[in-house]
Residue frames relative to the residue before (quaternion, step in Angstrom):
aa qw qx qy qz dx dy dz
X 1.0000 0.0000 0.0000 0.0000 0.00 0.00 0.00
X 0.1103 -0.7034 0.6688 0.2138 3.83 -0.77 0.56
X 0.8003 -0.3173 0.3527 0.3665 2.85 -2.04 0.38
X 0.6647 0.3269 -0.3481 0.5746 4.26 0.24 -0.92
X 0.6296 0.5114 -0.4912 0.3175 3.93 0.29 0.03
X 0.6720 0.6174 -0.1495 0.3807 2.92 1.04 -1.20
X 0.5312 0.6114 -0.2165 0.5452 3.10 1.65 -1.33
X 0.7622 0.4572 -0.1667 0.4269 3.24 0.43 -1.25
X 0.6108 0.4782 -0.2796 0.5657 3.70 1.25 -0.11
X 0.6928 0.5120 -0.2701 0.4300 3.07 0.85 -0.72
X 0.5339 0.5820 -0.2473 0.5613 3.84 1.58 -1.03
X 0.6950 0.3237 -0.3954 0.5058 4.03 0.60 -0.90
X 0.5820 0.6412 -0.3812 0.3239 3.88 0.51 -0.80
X 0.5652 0.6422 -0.0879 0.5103 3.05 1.67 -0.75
X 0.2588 -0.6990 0.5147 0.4237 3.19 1.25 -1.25
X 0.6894 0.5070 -0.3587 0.3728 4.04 0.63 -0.04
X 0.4068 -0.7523 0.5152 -0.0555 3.05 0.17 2.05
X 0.8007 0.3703 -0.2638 0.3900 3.58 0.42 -1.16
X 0.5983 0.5043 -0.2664 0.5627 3.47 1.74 -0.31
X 0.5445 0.5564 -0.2832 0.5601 3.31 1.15 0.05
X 0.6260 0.5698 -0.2605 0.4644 3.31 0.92 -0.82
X 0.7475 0.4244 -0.1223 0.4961 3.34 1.01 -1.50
X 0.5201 0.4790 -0.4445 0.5500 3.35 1.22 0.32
X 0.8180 0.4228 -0.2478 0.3013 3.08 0.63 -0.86
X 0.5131 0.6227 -0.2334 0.5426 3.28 1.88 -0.24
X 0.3050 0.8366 -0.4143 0.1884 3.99 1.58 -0.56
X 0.5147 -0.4476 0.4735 0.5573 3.78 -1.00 -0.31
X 0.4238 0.6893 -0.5592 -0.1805 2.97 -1.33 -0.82
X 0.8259 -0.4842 0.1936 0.2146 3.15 -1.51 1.62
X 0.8004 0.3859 0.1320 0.4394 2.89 0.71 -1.89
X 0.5222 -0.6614 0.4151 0.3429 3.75 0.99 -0.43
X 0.6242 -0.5956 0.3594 0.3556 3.42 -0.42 1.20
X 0.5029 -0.6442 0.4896 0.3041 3.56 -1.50 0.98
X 0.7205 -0.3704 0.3694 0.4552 3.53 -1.12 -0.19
X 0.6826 0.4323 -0.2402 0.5381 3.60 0.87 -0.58
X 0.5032 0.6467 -0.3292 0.4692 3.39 0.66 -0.94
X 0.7800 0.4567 -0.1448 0.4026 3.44 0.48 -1.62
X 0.6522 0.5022 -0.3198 0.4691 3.21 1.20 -1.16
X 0.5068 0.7312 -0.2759 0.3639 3.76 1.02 -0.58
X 0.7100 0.5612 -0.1687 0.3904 2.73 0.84 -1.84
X 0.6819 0.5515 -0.1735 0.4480 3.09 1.34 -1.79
X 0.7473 0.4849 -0.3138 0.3285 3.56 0.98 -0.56
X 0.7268 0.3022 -0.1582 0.5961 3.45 1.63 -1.10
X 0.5920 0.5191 -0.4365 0.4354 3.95 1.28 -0.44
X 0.6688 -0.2641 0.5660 0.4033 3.02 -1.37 -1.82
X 0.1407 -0.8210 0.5422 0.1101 3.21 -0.73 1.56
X 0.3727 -0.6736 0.6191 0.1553 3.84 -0.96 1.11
X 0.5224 -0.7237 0.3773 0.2471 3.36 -1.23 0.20
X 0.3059 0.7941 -0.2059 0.4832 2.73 2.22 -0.28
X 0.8645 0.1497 -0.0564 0.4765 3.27 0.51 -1.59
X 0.6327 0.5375 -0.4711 0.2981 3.17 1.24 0.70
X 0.4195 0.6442 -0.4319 0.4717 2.91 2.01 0.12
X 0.6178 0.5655 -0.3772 0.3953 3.38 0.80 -0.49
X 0.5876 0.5596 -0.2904 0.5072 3.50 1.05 -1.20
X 0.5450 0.6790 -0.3764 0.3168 3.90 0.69 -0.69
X 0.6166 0.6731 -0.0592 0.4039 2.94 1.11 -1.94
X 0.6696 0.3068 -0.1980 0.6468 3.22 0.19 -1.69
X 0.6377 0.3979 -0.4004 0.5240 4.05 -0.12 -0.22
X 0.7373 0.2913 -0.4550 0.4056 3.47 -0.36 0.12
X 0.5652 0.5625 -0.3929 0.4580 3.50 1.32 -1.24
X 0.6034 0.6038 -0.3782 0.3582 3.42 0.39 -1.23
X 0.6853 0.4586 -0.2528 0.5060 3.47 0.26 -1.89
X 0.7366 0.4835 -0.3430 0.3255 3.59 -0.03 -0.78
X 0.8356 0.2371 -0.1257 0.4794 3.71 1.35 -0.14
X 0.1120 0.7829 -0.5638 0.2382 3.14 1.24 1.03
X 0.7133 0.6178 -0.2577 0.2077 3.33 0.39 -1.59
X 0.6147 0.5228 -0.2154 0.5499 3.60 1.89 -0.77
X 0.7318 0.5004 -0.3350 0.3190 3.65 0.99 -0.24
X 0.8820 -0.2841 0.2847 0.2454 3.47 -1.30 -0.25
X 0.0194 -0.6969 0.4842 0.5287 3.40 0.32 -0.85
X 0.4695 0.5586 -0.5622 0.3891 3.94 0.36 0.16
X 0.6305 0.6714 -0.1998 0.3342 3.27 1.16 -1.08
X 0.5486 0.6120 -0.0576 0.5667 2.71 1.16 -2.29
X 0.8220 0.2253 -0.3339 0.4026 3.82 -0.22 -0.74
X 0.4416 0.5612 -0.5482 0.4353 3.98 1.30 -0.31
X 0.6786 0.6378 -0.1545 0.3299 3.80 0.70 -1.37
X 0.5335 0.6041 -0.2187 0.5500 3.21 1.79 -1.26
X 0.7661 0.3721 -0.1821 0.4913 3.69 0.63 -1.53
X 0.5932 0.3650 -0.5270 0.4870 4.19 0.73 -0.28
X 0.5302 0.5431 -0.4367 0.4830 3.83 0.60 -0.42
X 0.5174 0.7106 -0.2459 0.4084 3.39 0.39 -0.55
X 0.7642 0.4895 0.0787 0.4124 2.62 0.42 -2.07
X 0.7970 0.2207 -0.0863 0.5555 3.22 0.84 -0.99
X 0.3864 0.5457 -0.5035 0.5471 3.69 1.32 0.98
X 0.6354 0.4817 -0.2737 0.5378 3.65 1.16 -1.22
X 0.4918 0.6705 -0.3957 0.3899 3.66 0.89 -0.55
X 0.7730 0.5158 0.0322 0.3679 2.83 0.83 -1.87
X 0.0295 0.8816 -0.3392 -0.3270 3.13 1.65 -1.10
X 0.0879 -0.6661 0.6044 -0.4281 2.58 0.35 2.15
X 0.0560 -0.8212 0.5672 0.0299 3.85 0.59 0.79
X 0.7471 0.4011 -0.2889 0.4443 3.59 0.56 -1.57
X 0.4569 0.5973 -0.5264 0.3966 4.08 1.15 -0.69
X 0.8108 0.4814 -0.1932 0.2711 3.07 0.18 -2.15
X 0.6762 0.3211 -0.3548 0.5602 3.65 0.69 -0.19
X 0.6443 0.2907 -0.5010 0.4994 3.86 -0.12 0.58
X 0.7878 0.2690 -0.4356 0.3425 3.42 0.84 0.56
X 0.6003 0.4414 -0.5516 0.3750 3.11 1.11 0.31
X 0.2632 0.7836 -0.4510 0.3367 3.66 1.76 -0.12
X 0.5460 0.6779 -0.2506 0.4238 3.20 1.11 -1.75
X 0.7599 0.5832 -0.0149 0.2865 2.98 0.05 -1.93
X 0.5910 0.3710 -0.1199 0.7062 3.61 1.26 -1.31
X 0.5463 0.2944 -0.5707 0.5378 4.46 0.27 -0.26
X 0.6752 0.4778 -0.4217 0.3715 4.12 -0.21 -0.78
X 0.8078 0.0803 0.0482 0.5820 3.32 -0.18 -1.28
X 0.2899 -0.6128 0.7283 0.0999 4.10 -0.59 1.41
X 0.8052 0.4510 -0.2906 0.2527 3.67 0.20 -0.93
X 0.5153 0.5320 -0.4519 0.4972 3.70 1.38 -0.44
X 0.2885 -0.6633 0.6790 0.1253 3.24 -1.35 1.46
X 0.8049 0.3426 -0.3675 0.3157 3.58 0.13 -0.42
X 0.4509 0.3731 -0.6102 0.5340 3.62 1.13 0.67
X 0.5810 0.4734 -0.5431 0.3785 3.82 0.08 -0.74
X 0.7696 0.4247 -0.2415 0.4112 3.33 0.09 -1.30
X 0.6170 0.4228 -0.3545 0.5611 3.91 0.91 -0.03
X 0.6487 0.4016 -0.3710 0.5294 3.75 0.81 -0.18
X 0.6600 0.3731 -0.4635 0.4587 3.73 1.09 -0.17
X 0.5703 0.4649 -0.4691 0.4885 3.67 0.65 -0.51
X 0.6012 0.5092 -0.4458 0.4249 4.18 0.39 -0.06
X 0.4142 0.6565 -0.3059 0.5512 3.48 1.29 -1.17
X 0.8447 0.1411 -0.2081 0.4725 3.71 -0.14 -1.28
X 0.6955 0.3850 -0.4454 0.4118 3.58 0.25 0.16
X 0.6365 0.2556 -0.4144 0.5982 3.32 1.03 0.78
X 0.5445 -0.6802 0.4218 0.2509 3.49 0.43 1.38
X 0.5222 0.4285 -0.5701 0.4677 3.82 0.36 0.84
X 0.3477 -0.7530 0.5587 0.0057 3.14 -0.72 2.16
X 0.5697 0.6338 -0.4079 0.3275 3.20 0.13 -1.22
X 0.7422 0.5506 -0.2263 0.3077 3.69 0.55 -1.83
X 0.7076 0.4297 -0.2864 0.4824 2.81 0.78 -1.49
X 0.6589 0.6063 -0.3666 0.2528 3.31 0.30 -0.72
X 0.4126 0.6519 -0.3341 0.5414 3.43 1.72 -1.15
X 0.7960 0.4630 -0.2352 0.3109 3.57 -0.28 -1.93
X 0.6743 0.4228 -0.3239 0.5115 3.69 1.06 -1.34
X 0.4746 0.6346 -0.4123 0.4495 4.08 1.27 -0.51
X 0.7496 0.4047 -0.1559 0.5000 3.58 0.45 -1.39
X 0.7363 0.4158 -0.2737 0.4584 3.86 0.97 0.16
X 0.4178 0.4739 -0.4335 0.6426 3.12 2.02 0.16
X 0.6259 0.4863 -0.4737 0.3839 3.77 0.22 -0.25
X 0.7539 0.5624 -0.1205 0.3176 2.92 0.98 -0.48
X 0.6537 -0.0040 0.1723 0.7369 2.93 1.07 -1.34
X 0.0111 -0.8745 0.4801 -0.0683 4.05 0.24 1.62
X 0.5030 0.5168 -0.3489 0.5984 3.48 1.75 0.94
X 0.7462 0.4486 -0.3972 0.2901 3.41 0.59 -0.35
X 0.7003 -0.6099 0.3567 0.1020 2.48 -1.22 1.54
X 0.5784 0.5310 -0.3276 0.5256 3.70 0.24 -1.46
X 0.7951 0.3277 -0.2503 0.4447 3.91 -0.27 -1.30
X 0.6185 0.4577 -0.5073 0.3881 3.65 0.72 -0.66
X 0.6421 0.6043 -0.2789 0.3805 3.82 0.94 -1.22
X 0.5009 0.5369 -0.4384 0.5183 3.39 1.07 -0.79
X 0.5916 0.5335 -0.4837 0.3625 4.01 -0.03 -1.72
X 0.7043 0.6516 -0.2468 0.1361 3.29 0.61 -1.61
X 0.6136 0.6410 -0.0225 0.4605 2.49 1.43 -1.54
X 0.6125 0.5927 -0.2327 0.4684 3.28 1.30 -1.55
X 0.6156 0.6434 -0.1690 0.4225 3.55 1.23 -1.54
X 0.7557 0.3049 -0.0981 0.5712 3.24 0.76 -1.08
X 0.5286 0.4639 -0.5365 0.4664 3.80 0.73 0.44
X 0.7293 0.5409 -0.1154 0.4028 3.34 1.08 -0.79
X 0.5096 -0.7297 0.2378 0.3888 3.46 1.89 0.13
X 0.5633 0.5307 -0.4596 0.4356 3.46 1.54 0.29
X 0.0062 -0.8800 0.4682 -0.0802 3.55 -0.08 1.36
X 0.3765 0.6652 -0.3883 0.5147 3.20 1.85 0.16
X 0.4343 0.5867 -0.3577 0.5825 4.11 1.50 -1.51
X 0.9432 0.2484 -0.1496 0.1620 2.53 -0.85 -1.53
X 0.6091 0.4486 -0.3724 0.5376 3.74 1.12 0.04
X 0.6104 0.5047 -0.4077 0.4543 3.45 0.79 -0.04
X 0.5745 0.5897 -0.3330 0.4597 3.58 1.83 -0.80
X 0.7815 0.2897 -0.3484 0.4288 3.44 0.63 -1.33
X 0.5787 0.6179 -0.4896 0.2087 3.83 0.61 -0.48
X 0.6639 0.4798 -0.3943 0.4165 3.36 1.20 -1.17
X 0.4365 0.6900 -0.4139 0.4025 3.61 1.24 -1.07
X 0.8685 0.4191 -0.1640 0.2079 3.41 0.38 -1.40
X 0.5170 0.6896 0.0145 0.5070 2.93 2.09 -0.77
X 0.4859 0.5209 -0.1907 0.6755 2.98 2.00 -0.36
X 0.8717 -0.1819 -0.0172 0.4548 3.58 0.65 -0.75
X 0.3748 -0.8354 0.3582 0.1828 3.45 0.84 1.60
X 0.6773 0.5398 -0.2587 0.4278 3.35 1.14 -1.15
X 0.7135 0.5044 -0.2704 0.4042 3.90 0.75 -0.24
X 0.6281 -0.6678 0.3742 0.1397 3.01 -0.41 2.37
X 0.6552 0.4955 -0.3317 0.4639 3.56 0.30 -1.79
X 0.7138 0.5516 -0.2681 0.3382 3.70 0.08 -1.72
X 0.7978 0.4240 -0.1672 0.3946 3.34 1.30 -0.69
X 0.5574 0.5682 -0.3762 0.4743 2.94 1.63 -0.60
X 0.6642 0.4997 -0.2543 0.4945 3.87 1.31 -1.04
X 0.7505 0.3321 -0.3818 0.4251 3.49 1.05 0.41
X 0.3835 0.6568 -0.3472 0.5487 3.32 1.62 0.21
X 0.6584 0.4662 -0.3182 0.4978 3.63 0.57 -1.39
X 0.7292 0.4075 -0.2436 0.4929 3.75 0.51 -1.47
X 0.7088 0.0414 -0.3913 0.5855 4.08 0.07 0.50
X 0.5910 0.2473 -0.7192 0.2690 3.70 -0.46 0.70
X 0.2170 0.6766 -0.5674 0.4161 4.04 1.80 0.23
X 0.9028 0.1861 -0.1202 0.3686 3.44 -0.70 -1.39
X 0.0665 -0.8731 0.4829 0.0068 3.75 1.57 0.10
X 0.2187 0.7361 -0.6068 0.2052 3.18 -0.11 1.96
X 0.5949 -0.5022 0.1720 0.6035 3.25 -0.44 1.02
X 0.6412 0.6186 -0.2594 0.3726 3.57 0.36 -1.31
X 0.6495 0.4973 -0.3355 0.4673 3.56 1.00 -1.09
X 0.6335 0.5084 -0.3075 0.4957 3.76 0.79 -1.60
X 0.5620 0.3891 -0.5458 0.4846 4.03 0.42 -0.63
X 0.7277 0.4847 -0.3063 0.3765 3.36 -0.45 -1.45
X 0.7114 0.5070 -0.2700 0.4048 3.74 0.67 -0.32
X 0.5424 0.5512 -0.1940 0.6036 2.92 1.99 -1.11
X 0.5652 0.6489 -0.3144 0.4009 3.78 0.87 -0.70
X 0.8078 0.3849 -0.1200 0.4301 2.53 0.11 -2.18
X 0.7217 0.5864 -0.2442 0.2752 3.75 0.81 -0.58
X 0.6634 0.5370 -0.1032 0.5108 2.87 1.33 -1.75
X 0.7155 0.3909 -0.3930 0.4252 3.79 1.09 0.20
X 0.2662 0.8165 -0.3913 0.3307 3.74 1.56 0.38
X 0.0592 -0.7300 0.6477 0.2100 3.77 -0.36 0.54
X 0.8713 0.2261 -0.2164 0.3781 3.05 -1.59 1.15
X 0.2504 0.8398 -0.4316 0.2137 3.28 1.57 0.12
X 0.5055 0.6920 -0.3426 0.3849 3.70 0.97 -0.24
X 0.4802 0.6280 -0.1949 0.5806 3.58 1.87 -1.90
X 0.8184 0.0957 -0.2871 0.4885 3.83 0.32 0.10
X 0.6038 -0.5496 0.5255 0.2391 3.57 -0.85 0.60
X 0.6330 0.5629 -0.2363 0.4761 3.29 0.05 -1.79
X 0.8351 0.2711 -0.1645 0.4495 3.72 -0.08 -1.35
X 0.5695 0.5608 -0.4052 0.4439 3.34 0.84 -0.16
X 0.7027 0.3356 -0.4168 0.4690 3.62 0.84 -0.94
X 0.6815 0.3122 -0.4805 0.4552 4.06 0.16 -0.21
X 0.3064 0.3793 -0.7298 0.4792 3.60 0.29 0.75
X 0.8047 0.3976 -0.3560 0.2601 3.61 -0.70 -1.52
X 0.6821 0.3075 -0.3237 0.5792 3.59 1.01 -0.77
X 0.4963 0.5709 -0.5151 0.4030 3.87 0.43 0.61
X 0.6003 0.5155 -0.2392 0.5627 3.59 1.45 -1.52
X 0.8659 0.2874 -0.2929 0.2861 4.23 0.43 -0.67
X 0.5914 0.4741 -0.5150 0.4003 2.98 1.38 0.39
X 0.5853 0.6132 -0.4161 0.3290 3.41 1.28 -0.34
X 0.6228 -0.5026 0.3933 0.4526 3.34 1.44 -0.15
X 0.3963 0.7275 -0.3873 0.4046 3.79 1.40 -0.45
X 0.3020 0.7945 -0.5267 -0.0072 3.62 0.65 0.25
X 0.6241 0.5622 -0.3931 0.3740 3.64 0.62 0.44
X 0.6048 0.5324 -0.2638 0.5302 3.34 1.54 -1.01
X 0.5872 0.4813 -0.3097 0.5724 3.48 1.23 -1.01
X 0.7732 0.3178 -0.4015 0.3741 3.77 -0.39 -0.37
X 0.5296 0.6669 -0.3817 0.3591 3.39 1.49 -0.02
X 0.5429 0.6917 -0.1039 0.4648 2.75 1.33 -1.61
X 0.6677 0.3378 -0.2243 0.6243 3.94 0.35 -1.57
X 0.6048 0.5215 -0.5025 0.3312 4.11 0.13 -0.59
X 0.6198 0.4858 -0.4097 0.4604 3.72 1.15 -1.63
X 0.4619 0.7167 -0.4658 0.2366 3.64 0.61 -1.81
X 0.7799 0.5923 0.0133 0.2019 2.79 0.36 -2.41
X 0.6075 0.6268 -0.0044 0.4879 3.03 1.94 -1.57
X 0.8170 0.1874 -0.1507 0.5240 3.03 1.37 -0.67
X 0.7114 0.1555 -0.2233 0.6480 3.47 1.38 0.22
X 0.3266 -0.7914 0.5046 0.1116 3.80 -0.23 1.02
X 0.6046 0.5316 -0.2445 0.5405 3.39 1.51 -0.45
X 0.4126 0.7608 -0.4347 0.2490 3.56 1.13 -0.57
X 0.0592 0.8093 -0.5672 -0.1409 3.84 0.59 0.87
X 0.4893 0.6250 -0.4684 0.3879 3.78 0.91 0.34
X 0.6917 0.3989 -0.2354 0.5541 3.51 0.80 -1.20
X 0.3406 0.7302 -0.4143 0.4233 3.78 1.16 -0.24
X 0.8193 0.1571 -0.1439 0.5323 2.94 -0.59 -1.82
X 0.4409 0.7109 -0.4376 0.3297 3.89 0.24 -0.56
X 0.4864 0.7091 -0.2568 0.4411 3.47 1.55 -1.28
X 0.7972 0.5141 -0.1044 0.2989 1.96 0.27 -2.34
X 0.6836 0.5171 -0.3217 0.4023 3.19 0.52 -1.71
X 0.6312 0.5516 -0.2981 0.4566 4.09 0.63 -1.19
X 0.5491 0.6506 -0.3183 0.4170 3.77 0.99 -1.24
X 0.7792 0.5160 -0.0318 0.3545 3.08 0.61 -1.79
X 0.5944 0.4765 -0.2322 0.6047 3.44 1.36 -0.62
X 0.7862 0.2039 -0.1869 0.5527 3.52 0.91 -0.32
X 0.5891 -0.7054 0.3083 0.2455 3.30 0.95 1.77
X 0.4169 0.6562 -0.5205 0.3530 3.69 1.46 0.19
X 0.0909 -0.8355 0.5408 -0.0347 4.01 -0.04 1.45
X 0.5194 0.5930 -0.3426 0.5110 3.53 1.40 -0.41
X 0.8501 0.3694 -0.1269 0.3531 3.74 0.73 -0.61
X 0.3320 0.6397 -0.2638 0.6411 2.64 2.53 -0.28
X 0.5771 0.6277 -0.2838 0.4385 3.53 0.63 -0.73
X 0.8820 0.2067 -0.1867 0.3803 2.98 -0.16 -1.64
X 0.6254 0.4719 -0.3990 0.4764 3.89 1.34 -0.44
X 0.4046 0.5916 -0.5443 0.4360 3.84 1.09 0.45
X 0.5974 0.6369 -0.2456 0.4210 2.99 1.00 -1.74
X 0.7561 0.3424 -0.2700 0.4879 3.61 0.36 -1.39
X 0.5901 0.6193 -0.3401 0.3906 4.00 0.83 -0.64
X 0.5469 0.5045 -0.3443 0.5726 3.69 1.28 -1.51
X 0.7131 0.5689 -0.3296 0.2433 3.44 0.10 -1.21
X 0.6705 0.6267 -0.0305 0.3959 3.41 1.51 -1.14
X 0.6102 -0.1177 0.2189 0.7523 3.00 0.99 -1.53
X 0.2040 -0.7417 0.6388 0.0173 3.68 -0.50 2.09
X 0.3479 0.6466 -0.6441 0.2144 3.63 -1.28 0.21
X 0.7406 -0.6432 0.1626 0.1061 3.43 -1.40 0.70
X 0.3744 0.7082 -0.2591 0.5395 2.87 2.19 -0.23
X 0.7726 0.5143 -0.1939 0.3178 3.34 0.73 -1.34
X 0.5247 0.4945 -0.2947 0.6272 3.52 1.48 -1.50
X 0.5591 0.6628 -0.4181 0.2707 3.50 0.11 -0.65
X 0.6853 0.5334 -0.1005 0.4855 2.98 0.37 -2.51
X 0.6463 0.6343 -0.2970 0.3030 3.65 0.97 -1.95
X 0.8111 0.4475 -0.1554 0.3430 2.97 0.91 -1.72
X 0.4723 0.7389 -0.2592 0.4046 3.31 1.85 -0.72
X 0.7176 0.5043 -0.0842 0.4729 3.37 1.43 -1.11
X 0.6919 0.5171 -0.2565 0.4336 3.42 1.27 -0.68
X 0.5135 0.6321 -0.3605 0.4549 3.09 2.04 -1.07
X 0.5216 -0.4159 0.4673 0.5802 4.00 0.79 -0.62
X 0.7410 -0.4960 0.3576 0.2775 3.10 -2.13 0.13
């Protein structure tokens, strides 16, 4: 583990992904450790490059389980894991970190990676157990409390789950992640009241620009408030720096449309179909080309 790994483990435990990120994004001289990389690959941008690497070490790995410990065996259980989730291999990655959690009962971050598999394969119940059994354990940690939250609010109980991330947040005002996940959950239920408080809580962020994430619920903070200039400003930068941004996209789109501007609606349909194709979209596309 190097020092920016560690950092960077220490920032999600926390629940501040975006501080995690920036650990994980650091200089370094020499080229990211082996962990480091895997990290990157899980919360950054995966390259094909380094998933060819990741293959490798995954076959090598798998091929020598049989010689190891089981302390060992279950460290080995969870990079497998890891690099099934890499892959998105969801159903791999939870029978190995499953694996991983029969060896070692005590390793929260395979438990707590086999419950976050659990929810991305829509079987609530589990995860919910696993993030339960890691509050027994560890009844501060952030990351698992934020997940519940999350869990709460897939499930329509958005009253939970804003009461989860506020106290969460309130505890440590200064953590980006904690805020983006309470920002996301009331511009969710977008009562007038929620969008102020979003608009508040946001609009006093230095550098807020340095993180993507917070930048788009600024923009979708500015159009529901009616801000439809600041917002289309906003989704242009978005846009400027990530051309793929199918959030800051439709955002456009949505702003475009309110200002009867159907020519430009077009062409970011055009650039949206192109992105992410599927039948809704050609639809809508064609719907727009036909005239208002």
């Amino acid at each position: 583990m190097t020092r920016d790994n560690d950092q960077f483990l220490e920032s999600i435990i926390k629940g501040n992904i975006l501080g995690g990120l920036e650990a994980l994004y650091a200089v370094d001289e020499d080229g990211p450790s082996a962990p480091l990389s895997l990290n990157r690959l899980l919360y950054g941008n995966a390259e094909e490059a380094q998933l060819d690497l990741i293959r490798e070490e995954e076959s090598s790995l798998a091929g020598n389980l049989s010689g190891l410990e089981d302390s060992e065996k279950a460290l080995a259980y969870y990079n497998l894991g890891c690099f099934s989730l890499v892959q998105d291999d969801v159903v791999a990655s939870k029978d190995r970190f499953a694996q991983a959690v029969d060896l070692s009962p005590q390793n929260l971050m395979a438990r707590h990676n086999l419950a976050y598999a659990h929810e991305l394969l829509a079987e609530t119940e589990e995860a919910r157990s696993h993030y339960h059994a890691i509050m027994e354990q560890m009844p501060d940690c952030a990351i698992t409390r934020l997940n519940l939250a999350q869990l709460s609010l897939q499930e329509g109980d958005t009253e939970t789950a804003l009461n989860e991330l506020q106290g969460l947040y309130d505890r440590d005002t200064g953590n980006k992640g904690l805020l983006l996940f309470l920002c996301r959950a009331l511009l969710f239920r977008a009562e007038p009241e929620d969008v102020e408080k979003a608009n508040q809580l946001l609009g006093v962020i230095p550098g807020l620009k340095q993180y993507p994430d917070l930048h788009e619920c600024l923009a979708y903070a500015w159009y529901l408030s009616g801000k439809a200039e600041e917002a289309e400003q906003a989704f242009s930068e978005l846009l400027a720096e990530n051309d793929e941004n199918l959030f800051a996209r439709m955002g456009m789109i949505r702003v475009l449309c309110e200002k009867s501007d159907f020519k430009g609606v077009e062409q970011h349909l055009e650039r949206f179909e192109e992105l992410s194709p599927d039948e809704k979209t050609r639809e809508l596309l064609e719907m727009v080309k036909s005239g208002p």
